[in-house]
N, C-alpha and C positions, 0 to 999 in steps of 0.2 A: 504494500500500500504506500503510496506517494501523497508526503504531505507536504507541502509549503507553509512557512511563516511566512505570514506578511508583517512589516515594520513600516508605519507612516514616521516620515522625517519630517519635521522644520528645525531644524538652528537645536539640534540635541547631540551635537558632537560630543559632548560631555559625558554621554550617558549609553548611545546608540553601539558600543562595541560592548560594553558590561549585560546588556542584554542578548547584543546575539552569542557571545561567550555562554552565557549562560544554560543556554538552550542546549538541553541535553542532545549529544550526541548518538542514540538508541534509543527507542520508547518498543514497548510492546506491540505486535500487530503491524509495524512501519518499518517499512524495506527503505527506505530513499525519506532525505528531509534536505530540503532548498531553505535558504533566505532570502525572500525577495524584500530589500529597502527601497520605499518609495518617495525618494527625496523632493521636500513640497516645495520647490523654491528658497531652499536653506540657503543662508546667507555666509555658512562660516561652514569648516572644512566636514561636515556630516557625510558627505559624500567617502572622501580620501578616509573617513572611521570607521564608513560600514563596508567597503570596500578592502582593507587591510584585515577586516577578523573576515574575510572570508564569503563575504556576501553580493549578488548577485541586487547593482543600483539601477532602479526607473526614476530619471529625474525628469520632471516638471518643468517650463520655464519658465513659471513663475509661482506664487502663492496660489492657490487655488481653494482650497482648505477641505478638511481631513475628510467629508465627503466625495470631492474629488479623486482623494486618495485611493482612497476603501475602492473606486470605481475603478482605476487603474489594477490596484491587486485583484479584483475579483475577475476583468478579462483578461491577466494574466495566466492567474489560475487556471480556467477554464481551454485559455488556449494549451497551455503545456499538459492537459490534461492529469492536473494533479486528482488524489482523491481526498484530501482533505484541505479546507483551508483555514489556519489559525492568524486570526488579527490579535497584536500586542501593540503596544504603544512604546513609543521611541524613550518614554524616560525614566524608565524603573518602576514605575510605581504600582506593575504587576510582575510578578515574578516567572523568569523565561521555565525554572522547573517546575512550575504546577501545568505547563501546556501538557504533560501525558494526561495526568487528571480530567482534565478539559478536554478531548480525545477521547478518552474511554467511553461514553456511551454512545461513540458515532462508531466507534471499531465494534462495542458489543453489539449493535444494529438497535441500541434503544430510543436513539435519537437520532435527528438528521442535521437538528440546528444548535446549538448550547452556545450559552453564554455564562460567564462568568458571573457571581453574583456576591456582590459586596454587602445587602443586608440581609439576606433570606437565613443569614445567622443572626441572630440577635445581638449573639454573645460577643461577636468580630466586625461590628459596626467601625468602621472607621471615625476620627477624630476629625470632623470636618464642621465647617461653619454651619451654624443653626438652618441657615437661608436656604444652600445649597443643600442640606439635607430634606429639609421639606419641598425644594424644589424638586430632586431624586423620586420623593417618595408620590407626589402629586402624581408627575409624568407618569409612573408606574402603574398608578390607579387609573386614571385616562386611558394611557395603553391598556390595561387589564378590561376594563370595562366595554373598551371598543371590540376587543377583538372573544369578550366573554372569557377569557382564559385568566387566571391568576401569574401575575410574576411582579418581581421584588427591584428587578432592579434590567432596565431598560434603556438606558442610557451610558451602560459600562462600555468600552472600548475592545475589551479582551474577549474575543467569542470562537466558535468552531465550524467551518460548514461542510457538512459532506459536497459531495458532487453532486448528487441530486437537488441539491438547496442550493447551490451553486447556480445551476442549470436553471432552475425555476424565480430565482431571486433577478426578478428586474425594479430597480432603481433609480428615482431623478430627482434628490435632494441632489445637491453638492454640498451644502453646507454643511450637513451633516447627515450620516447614515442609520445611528443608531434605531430609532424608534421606528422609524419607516420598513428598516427589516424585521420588525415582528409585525406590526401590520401585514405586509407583503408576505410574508410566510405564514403568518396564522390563517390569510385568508384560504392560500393555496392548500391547505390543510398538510402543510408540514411540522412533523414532530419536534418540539420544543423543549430542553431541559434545562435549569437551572444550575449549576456547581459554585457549591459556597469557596471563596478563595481570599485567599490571605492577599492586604493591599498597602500598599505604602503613603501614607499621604501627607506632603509638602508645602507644609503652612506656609512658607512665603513665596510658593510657587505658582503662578497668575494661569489659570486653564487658558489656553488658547481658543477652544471653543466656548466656552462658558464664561470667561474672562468680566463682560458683561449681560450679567442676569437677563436686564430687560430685553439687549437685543435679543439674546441667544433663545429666550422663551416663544419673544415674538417669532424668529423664522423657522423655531422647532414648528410649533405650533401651522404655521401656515402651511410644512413640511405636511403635518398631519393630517388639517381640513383638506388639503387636495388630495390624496391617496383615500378617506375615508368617503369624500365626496364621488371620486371614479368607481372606487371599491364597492360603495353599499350606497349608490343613485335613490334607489326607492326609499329607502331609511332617511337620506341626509336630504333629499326634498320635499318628502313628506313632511317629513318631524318637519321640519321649516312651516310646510304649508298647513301642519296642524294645528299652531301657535298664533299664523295670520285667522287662520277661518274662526276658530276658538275667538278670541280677543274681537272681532270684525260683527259673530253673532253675540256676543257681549255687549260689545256698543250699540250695535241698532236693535239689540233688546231695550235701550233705554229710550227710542224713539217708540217700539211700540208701547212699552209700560205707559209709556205718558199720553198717547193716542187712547189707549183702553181707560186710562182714568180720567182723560178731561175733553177727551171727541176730539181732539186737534191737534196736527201735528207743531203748528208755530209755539217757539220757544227751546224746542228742541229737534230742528233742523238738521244741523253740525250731525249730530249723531248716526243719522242718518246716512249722510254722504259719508262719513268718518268708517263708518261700519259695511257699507257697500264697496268703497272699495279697497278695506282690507279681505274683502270677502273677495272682490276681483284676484287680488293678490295671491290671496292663499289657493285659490282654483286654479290660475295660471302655473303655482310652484308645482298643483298637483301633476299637470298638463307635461311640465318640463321634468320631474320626475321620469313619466313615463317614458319619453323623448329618449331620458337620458339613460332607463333601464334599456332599451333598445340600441341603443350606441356602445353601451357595457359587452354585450353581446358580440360585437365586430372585436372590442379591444380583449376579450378573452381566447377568440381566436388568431390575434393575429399571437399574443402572448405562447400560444401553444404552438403557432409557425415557428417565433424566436426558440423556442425550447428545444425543437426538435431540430432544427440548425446547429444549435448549441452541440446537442447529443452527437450530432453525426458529425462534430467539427469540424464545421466551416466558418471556423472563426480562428484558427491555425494560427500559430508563427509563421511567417515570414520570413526568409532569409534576403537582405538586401547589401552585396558587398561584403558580405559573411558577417554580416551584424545581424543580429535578432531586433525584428522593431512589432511595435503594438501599430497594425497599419491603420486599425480605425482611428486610432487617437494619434498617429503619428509622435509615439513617442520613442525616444532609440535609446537603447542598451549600452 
């Protein structure tokens, strides 16, 4: 079994060779293990670190951020036809030996997707600011709720994919990955497991993705109303249009209360027009639900053309000049 580490880089020179060092050189079940470092537009020599212990660099040319990243490792994978793929993060703060652990229930075949999970211990919560812990825990509930599934922690970095989940995971955050591939996968009805793991964490150390709360909530978020919006059409227009219709027969119940108690409508007017057309409103949303269950329908099949391309690999390396390059994305080795 062939597995790949992927490593996203920016500016972790410091850190990015103690990581892949670390990563055991033999795990159970795994014939072959690659380092693929995906350099984000690093400024200082991360390239010349992860390239000296041994590893196999995609650089970027420029910042793109760590969803663009994750998008690089994941058609490399796929093209080299690994069978596992493990995402770590460039600065220590997961440890490269707990990746067999992380592994183990996609080689026992219990799982297809795992992720690493920093609370689903209670006891090994990390020591992290109040804010970002309730911001962790919120996400999780959101995710859990949307996709009906219970999980702890859904925004961690460190996860596992078979090839199967590989093949079936299509993605279009760039910003960032995390939450969008359990959506994506919960929907496809791929297996999902948890593994509690030991985490490191760096009080004066600024997340680059999370760095600022507000932004990073806001385009999480936006990440999620568009995938939950394609994903589940009838649900996410309805619900909408059941709030305008609700609210629309509300108010122009106050137009008729007051017709039935005083024979006329004058004095309460407004109500009327106010209540008609939110009731336009929510009929149209139900109208464009539909529409847009009908359009799901086209985007489900072409998803299973992408898939099946996938499978029969024609999405291949490339040999250009005796260089390996990613030719959709035009990046070189």
């Amino acid at each position: 079994m062939y597995l790949l580490v992927a490593i996203p880089c920016f500016n972790d020179a410091e850190t990015i060779r103690g990581v892949i060092n670390r990563i055991p050189k033999e795990m159970a079940g795994v014939s072959r293990i690659s380092v693929l470092v995906v350099d984000d537009g690093s400024e200082d020599n991360c390239r010349a670190e992860a390239e000296a212990a041994g590893a196999l660099v995609v650089s970027h040319g420029q910042n793109l951020g760590v969803g663009a990243a994750f998008h690089t490792a994941l058609d490399y994978a796929v093209s080299a036809h690994s069978d596992i793929l493990v995402n770590i993060d460039a600065d220590g703060q997961f440890m490269s030996e707990d990746i067999p652990k992380l592994i183990a229930p996609i080689i026992a075949g219990e799982a297809q997707f795992v992720t690493a999970s920093r609370f689903v211990d209670q006891d090994s919560i990390p020591d992290m600011p109040w804010i970002k812990l309730q911001g962790n825990r919120l996400m999780s509930a959101l995710i859990s709720r949307l996709t009906g599934s219970t999980f702890h922690d859904v925004s961690c970095g460190f996860r596992a994919y078979s090839r199967e989940a590989m093949l079936r995971l299509n993605l279009h955050g760039r910003f960032t990955y995390t939450q969008e591939s359990f959506l994506d996968l919960s929907y496809k009805n791929v297996t999902i497991r948890e593994v509690p793991v030991a985490v490191k964490y760096f009080a004066d150390r600024k997340s680059r993705v999370a760095g600022s709360i507000p932004r990073y909530a806001t385009r999480t978020l936006s990440i999620i109303f568009r995938i939950y919006r394609d994903y589940y059409p009838i649900r996410f227009f309805w619900g909408l249009a059941s709030l305008f219709l609700l609210t629309g027969m509300a108010t122009a119940s106050i137009l008729l209360l007051h017709y039935l108690r005083y024979g006329a409508f004058s004095g309460q007017i407004w109500a009327g027009f106010t209540g008609g057309f939110l009731i336009a409103i929510g009929l149209l949303l139900v109208v464009l639900g539909i529409v847009a269950d009908m359009l799901d329908r086209g985007r489900r099949n072409q998803e299973r053309i992408l898939y099946l391309l996938k499978r029969t690999g024609a999405r291949d390396l490339s040999e250009v000049d005796g260089e390996a390059v990613l030719s959709e994305d035009r990046i070189v080795v």
